[in-house]
Structures are given as C-alpha cells and as structure tokens.
C-alpha positions as CSV (number, residue, x, y, z in Angstrom):
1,X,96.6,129.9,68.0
2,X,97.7,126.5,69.2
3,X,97.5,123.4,66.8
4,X,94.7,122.9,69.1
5,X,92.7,125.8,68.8
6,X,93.2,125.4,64.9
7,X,91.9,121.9,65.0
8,X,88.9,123.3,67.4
9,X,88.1,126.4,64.3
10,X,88.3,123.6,61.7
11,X,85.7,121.3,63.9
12,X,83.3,124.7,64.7
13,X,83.4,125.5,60.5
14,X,82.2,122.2,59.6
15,X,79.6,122.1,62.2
16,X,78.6,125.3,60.9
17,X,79.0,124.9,57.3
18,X,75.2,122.9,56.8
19,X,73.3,125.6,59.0
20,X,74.6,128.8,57.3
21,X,74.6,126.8,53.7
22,X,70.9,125.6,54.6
23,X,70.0,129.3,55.9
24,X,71.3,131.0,52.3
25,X,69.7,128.1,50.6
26,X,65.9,128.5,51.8
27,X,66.3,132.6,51.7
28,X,67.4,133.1,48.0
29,X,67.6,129.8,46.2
30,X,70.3,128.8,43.5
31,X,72.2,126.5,45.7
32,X,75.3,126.2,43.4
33,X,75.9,129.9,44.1
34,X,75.0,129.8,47.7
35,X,77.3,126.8,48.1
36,X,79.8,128.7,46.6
37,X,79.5,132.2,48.9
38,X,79.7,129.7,51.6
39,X,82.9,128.1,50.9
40,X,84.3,131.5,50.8
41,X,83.3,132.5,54.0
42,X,84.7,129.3,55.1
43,X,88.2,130.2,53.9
44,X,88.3,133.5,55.3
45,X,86.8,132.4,58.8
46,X,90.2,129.9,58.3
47,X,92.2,132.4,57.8
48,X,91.2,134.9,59.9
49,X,90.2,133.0,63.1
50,X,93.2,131.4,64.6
51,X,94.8,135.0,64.3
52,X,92.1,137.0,65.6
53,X,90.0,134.7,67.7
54,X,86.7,132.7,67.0
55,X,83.4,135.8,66.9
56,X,81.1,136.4,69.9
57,X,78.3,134.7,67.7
58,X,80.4,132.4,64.5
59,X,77.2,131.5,62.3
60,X,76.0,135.1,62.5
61,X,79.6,136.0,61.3
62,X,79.6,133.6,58.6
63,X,76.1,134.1,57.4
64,X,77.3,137.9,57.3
65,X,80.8,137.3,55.3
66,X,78.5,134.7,52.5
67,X,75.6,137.1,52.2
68,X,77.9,140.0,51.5
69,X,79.4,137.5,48.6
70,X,76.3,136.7,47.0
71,X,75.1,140.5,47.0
72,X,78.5,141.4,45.5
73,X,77.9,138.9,43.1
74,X,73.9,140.0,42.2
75,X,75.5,144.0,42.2
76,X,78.2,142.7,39.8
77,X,75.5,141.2,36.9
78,X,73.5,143.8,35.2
79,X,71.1,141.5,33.6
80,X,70.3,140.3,37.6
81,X,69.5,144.0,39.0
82,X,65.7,143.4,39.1
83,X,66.6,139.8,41.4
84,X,68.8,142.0,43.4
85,X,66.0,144.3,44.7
86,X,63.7,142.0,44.9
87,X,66.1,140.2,47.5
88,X,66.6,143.4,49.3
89,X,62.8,144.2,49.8
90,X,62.7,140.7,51.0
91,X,65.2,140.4,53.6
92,X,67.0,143.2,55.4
93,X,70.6,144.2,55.2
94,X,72.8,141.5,57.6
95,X,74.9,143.3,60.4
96,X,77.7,141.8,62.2
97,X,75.7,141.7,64.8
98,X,73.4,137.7,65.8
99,X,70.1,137.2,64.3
100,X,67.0,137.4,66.7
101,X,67.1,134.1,68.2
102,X,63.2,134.2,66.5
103,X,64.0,135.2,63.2
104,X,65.9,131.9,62.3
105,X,64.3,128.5,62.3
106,X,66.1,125.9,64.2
107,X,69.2,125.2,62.2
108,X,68.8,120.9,62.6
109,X,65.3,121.8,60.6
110,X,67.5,123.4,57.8
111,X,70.9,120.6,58.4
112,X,67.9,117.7,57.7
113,X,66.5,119.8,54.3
114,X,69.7,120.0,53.0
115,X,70.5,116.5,53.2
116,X,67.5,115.8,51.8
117,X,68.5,117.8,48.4
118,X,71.9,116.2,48.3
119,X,70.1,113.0,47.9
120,X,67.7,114.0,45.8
121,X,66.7,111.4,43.1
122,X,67.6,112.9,40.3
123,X,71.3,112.4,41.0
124,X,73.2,109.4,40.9
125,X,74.5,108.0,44.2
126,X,78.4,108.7,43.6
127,X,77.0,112.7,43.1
128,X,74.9,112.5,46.4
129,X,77.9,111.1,48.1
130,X,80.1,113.8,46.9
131,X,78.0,116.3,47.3
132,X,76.7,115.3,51.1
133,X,80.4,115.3,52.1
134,X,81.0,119.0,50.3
135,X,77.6,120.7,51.5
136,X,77.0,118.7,54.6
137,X,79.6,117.4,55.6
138,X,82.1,120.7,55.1
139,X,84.9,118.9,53.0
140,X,86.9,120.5,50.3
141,X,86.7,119.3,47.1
142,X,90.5,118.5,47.2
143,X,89.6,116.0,50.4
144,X,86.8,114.7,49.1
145,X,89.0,113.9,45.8
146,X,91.4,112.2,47.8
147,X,89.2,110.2,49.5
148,X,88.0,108.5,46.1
149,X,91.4,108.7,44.8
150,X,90.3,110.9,41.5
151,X,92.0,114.5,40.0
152,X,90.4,117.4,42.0
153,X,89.2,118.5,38.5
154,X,87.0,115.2,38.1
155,X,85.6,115.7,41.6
156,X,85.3,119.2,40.8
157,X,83.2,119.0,37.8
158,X,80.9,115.7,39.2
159,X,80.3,118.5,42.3
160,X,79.8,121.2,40.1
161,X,77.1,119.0,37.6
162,X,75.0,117.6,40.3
163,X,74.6,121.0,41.6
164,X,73.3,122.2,38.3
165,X,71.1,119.1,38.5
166,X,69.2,119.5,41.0
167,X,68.8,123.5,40.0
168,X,67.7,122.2,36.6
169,X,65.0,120.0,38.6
170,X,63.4,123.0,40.3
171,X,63.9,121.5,43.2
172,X,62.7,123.8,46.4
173,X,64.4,124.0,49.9
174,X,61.6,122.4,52.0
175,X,61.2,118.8,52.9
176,X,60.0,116.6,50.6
177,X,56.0,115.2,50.8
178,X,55.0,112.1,53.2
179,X,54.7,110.3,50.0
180,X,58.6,110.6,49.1
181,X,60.2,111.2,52.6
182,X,60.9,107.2,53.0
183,X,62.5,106.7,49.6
184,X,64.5,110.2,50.4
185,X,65.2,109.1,53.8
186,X,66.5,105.9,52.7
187,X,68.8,107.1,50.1
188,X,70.3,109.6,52.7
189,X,70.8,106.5,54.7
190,X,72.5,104.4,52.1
191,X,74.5,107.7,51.3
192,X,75.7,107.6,54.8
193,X,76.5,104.3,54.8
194,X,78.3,104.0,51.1
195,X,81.0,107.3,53.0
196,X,81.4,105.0,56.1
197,X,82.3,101.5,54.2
198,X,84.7,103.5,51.9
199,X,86.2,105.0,54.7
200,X,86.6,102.0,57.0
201,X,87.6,99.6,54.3
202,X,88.7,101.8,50.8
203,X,87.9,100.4,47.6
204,X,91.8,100.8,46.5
205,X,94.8,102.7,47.5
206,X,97.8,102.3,50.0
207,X,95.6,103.3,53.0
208,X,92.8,100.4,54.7
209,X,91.3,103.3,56.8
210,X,90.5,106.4,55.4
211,X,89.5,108.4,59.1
212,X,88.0,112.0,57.3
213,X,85.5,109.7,55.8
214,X,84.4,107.5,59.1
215,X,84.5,110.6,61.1
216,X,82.2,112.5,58.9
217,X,80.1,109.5,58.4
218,X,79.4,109.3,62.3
219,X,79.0,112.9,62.6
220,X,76.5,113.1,60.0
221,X,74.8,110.4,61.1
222,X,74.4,111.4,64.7
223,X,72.7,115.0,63.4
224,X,70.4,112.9,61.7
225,X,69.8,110.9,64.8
226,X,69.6,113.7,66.8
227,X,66.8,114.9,64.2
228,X,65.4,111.7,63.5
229,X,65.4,109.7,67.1
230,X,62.4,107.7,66.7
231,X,63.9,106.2,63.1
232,X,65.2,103.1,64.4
233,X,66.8,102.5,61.1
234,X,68.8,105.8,61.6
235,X,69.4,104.5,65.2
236,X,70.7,101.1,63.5
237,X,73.0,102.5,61.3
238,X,74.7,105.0,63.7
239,X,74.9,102.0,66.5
240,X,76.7,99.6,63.0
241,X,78.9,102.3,62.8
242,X,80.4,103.1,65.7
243,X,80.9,99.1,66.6
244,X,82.8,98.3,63.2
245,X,84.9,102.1,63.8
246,X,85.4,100.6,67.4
247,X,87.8,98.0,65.9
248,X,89.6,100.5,64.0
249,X,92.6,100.5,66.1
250,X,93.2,96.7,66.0
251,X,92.6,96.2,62.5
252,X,96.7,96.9,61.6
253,X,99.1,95.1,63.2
254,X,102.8,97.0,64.2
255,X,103.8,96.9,60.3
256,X,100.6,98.3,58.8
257,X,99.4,94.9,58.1
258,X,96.0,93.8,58.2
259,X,94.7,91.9,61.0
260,X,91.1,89.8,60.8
261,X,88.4,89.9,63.3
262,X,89.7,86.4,65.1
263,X,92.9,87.6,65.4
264,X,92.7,91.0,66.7
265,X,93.7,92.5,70.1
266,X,90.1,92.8,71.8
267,X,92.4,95.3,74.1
268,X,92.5,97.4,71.6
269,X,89.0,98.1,70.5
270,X,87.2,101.3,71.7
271,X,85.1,100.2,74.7
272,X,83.3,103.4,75.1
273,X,82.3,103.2,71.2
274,X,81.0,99.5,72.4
275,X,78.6,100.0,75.2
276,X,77.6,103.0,73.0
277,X,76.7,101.3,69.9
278,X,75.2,98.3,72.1
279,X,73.0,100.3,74.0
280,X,71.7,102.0,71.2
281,X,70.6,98.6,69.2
282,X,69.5,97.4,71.9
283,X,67.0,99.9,72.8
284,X,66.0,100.3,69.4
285,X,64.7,97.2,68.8
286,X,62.7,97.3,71.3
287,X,60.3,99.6,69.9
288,X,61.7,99.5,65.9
289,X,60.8,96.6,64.0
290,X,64.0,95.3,62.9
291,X,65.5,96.8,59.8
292,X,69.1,96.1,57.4
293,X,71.0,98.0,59.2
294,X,69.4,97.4,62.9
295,X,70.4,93.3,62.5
296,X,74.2,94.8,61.0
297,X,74.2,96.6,64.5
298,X,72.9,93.3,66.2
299,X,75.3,91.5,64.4
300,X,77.9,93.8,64.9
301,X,77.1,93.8,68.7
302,X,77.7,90.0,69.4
303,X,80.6,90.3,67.7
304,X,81.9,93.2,69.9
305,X,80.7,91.7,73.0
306,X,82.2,88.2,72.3
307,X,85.4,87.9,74.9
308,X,87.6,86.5,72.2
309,X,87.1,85.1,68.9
310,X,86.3,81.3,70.1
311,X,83.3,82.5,72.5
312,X,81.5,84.5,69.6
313,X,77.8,83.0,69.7
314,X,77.5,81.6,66.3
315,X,74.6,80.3,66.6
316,X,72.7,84.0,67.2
317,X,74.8,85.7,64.3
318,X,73.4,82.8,62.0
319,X,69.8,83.4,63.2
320,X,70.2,87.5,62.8
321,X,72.0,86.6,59.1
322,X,69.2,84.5,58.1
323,X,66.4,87.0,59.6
324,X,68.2,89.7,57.5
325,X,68.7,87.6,54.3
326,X,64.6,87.1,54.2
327,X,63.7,91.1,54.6
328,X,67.1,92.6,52.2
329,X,68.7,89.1,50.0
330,X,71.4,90.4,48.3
331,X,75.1,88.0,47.3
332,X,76.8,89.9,50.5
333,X,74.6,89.1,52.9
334,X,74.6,86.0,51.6
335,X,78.2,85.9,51.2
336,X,78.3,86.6,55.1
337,X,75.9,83.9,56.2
338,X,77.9,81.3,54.7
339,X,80.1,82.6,57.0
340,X,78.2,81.7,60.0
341,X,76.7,78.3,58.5
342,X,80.7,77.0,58.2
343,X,81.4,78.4,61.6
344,X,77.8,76.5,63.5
345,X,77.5,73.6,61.1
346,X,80.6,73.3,59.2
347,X,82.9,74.5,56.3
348,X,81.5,72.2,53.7
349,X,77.7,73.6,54.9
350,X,79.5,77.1,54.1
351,X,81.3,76.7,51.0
352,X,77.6,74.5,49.5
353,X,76.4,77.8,50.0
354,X,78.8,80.1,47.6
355,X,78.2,77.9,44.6
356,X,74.9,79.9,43.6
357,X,77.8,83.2,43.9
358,X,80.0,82.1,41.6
359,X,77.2,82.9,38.8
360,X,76.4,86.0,40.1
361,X,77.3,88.6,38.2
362,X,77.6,90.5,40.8
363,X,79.7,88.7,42.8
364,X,81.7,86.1,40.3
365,X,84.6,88.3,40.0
366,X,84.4,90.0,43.7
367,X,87.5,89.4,45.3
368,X,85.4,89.3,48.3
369,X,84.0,85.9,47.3
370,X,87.0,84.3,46.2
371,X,88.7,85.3,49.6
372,X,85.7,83.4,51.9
373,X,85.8,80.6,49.7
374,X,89.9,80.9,50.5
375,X,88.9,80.8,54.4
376,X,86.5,77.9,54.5
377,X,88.7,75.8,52.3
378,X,91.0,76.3,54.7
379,X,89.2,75.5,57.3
380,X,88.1,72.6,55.6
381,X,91.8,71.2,55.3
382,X,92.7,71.8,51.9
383,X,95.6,74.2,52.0
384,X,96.4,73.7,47.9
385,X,92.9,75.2,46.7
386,X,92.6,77.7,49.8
387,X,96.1,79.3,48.5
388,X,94.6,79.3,44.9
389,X,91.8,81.0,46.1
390,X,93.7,83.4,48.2
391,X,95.7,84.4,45.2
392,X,92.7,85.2,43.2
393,X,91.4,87.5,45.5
394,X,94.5,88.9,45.9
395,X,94.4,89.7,42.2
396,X,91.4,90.7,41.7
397,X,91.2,93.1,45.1
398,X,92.5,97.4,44.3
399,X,93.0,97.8,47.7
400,X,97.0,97.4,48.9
401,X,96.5,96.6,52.6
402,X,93.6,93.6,51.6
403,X,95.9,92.1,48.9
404,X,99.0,92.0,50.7
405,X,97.0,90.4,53.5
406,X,95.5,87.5,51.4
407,X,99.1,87.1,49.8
408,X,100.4,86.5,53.2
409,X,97.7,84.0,53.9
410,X,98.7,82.3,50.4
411,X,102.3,82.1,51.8
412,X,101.4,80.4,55.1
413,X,99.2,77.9,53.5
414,X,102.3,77.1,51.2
415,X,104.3,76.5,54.5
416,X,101.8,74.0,56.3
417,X,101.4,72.6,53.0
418,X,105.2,72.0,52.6
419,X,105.7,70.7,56.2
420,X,105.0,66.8,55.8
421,X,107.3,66.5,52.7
422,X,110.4,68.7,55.3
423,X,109.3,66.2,58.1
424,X,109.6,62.8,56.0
C-alpha cells in the first residue's frame, strides 16, 4: 500500500478507536482492560491492513480482533471463570461478519460517554488530557509522551493510574445526570482546549507547533460538535480553534523563527479555516449567549478578518476583552486586554494596567507578562527597559522558538538604541 493508503488506515483506526473502545466499554466494563484489547487490535489492523486491504465492514473487524483478546484473557484466569460465563450468556459469540445495524447504538452516543469518563472528576486534568488523547483521541502512549516531552514510562504509568481511578470510582459507562453534565461538559471542554494550546504554542521544547496535538484537538472537538450542536460554547471553541490553527503556516518565518501576529504574511493564513471559523461564531451567537470561548472566537475573528495588522478594529477587540474579563477575570485575559487598551488608548493606558500582575502569583514570574510589558515599553519609546524586559522573558520562557524570538527583539532594541550615539 501507498504512503497514502497507509496514512488513510492510520486516519480510519483513530476514527474508530472511540466507537469500538466505547462499544467494549458499555458491554463488559473494566475499562483499563478493554482499553488494552483495543490497542491490540489497533496494532494488528496496522499491521495487517496496508498488506491485505482495509475489511468490507473495519469496526466489526476490530470489535471482533479486541473481543477475542479480552475472552482469551477471561479463559486465561481461573479465579475469573464464573465472569467469563456470565459474559457469554450475556452477549453472543462475535463473527467476522457486521453487527445488525440495530443491535449497536449509534457509535457518537458511545464517542460522547467515553469522553465523558476521561474527564471524569476524580482525575486530575493532566490525567484527563492524557487519557482523552489515548482512549479518544487514538494516540500511542509513545506520541502522547512526546507531545509533553516526558519518558514513555512516566506517561505510561500517569495512563495506567488514571485508568485504575476511575475503575476504583465505580464509575459506570452511561452519561452522567443533568445535575453533573455541565461541570462534566466543561471539563471536557477545557480538556480540549489545554491539547489545542499545547499544541499550537508548546510549553517547552525545540518545536512552536506540535501538529498531532492541534489536529486531534479539532477532530475531537468537531465529534463533539457534531454531537453537541446546539452547545454554543462547544461551537465557540471549535470556531477559536480553527482561526488561531489558520495562522499556523505564517507563524515561522524561512529560518524557523517566530513571527508575531503584526508581522505575519496574511497570504499565508488558511482562508478556508477563516470563513469556517467566522461563520461558525457568528451564527452562534446568535442564538448562544456569549461564553469564554465564543468572545476567543469573536476575538479571534476580527483579528482574522482584519486586512493587515494596521486595519485591525481595536476598538471591538477591547469591547469583546472587557465583556469577557466581567463573565471569566482571570491575569490572562487581563494580560490580553492591556493589550487592546495600549493599542486604542495608548501604551502607558496598557502598561497602568499590568501593575496589579506583577503581584500575581500567578502571573509574576510568567514570561508571558514580562514579554507584553517588553512590547508596550516599546511602543512607549523606551528601548533600554523594553530590552530588559525582553531578556527576562526570554529567561524565564522553556520554549526554544519563544525565547530566541524575544532575544531577537532584545537585539534590535539594542540597535535603535545605539543609533544616535553612531550618528553623532
């Protein structure tokens, strides 16, 4: 098979990988051992596909390979004979052969419960992460490991323990009560969004764009779309999404340096991943009342429709900041509207409003802070302290591409700096 058809396999198995997971899940319980019979059928179907050619009916296929593995496994354990009937009166052998197209609930119904249980409470957000991306979202444990930048054995054993957590909860396969669907709902959300942001901008490393994680972000996010369509703030965050990933391919200039919003090639960015993401806000909010991430994606949007840097309206990114800082404050979105206030009403107007910040303990030590208070002093005309500030960030920033882009801006402020005494 063609590097293509190989690339189409590996596309088909993740799609797959939730449904047949979420099927095994609701039948039998023990999700760790599901999860496992599952990743076993992944491997073979990898295997054996590209060499013999994708089955007539793939989930059936799959569901039959991971079924066989958990009922070699029940056959295998003495003290689980008694289970393994009881399995076997309850559900009929599998053959190769598809399902009755009644027999099997639709699969989004099961893709929706199972990112439910990755989130659920009981595990700590870098667990739901990691294990949305392995169940869900059909990574390996290796990728996902890379993607964060820890040992595989680390990643393998954070996997492996919220698995057991949520087994140790009890935890059923069904969709949690009205009471608890929004807090569920919004932590699968914020899961969503935590994958995206390290994949469009990682935390640390060599890499600024880490693609498996924004492509599996969107993905993901669009099958809960497609479940959820009258969320808006599920419509918000995949419209935020795709218009930041639209800018992906300007964000690196032709020597792998990072380039900022004002300065990138508007040529560049994905058009069809604009009037996307645009339409989508748009029509949200006309029938959502406006969430966090439905003013991002308004945000986002007059950015992305802006002709070039010095037509951006201001003005309406400053109202949308300020309408999102009074329903979700937190020192980023603050950090961000003293963004806007420098660019409407001045740079002094901007940096008044980073002094509460700086005792913040969330943000003191942010290299994110020190880097916009870098920017407005220079646009306020003092190159010496915008080059101190750009060093600090630069310092205190574990990402490569981010620091040796603030070091460049140190070095150009040391050159404007330097030109009256060369020109006396």
């Amino acid at each position: 098979m063609t590097s293509g058809g190989s690339r189409r396999v590996e596309d088909l198995l993740r799609t797959l990988a939730p449904q047949v997971l979420g099927l095994l899940v609701r039948r039998h319980g023990q999700f760790d051992r599901c999860e496992d019979a599952v990743q076993e059928a992944l491997l073979a179907a990898a295997l054996k596909w590209p060499e013999q050619g994708v089955p007539e009916n793939p989930r059936a296929w799959l569901l039959t390979v991971a079924t066989r593995r958990l009922t070699d496994e029940w056959r295998s354990e003495r003290a689980r004979r008694d289970r393994e009937v009881a399995v076997a009166v309850r559900e009929p052998a599998y053959a190769a052969v598809a399902p009755a197209a009644d027999a099997e609930p639709p699969t989004g119904d099961d893709t929706l419960r199972l990112l439910f249980l990755c989130c659920h409470p009981a595990l700590a957000r870098s667990a739901q992460v990691a294990l949305t991306l392995r169940a869900v979202g059909g990574l390996t444990t290796a990728q996902i490991a890379r993607a964060f930048l820890v040992p595989e054995a680390t990643m393998s054993q954070r996997i492996r323990r919220a698995k057991q957590r949520i087994e140790a909860t009890g935890a059923r396969f069904t969709m949690p009560s009205a009471a608890e669907r929004d807090e569920r709902l919004a932590a699968v959300r914020q899961v969503l969004y935590l994958i995206f942001n390290e994949g469009y901008t990682a935390s640390s490393g060599p890499d600024l764009h880490r693609a498996e994680l924004t492509g599996e972000a969107i993905r993901l996010t669009r099958t809960l779309h497609a479940l959820l369509p009258d969320d808006g703030e599920v419509t918000g965050l995949l419209a935020l999404m795709l218009l930041s990933d639209s800018h992906r391919a300007a964000r690196l200039g032709s020597g792998g340096e990072l380039v900022s919003l004002a300065e990138q090639d508007r040529t560049r960015w994905d058009r069809a991943a604009i009037e996307e993401g645009v339409a989508l806000i748009t029509e949200s909010l006309t029938w959502s009342p406006p969430g966090p991430y439905q003013l991002q994606a308004a945000i986002a949007a007059v950015h992305s429709e802006a002709p070039s840097a010095a037509e951006t309206d201001w003005p309406q990114i400053l109202a949308l900041y300020r309408l999102l800082a009074r329903i979700a404050p937190n020192p980023m979105v603050t950090l961000n509207q003293a963004v806007a206030v420098a660019m409407v009403d001045g740079p002094r107007a901007g940096l008044a409003m980073l002094g509460p910040l700086g005792v913040d303990e969330r943000t003191a030590g942010h290299h994110r802070l020190a880097a916009v208070r870098a920017h407005l002093l220079e646009l306020a005309g003092e190159p010496g302290p915008a080059r101190a500030a750009y060093l600090a960030a630069a310092r205190a920033t574990t990402s490569l591409p981010e620091r040796r882009y603030l070091e460049l801006r140190a070095a150009r402020l040391v050159e404007v700096d330097e030109q009256p005494r060369r020109t006396t």
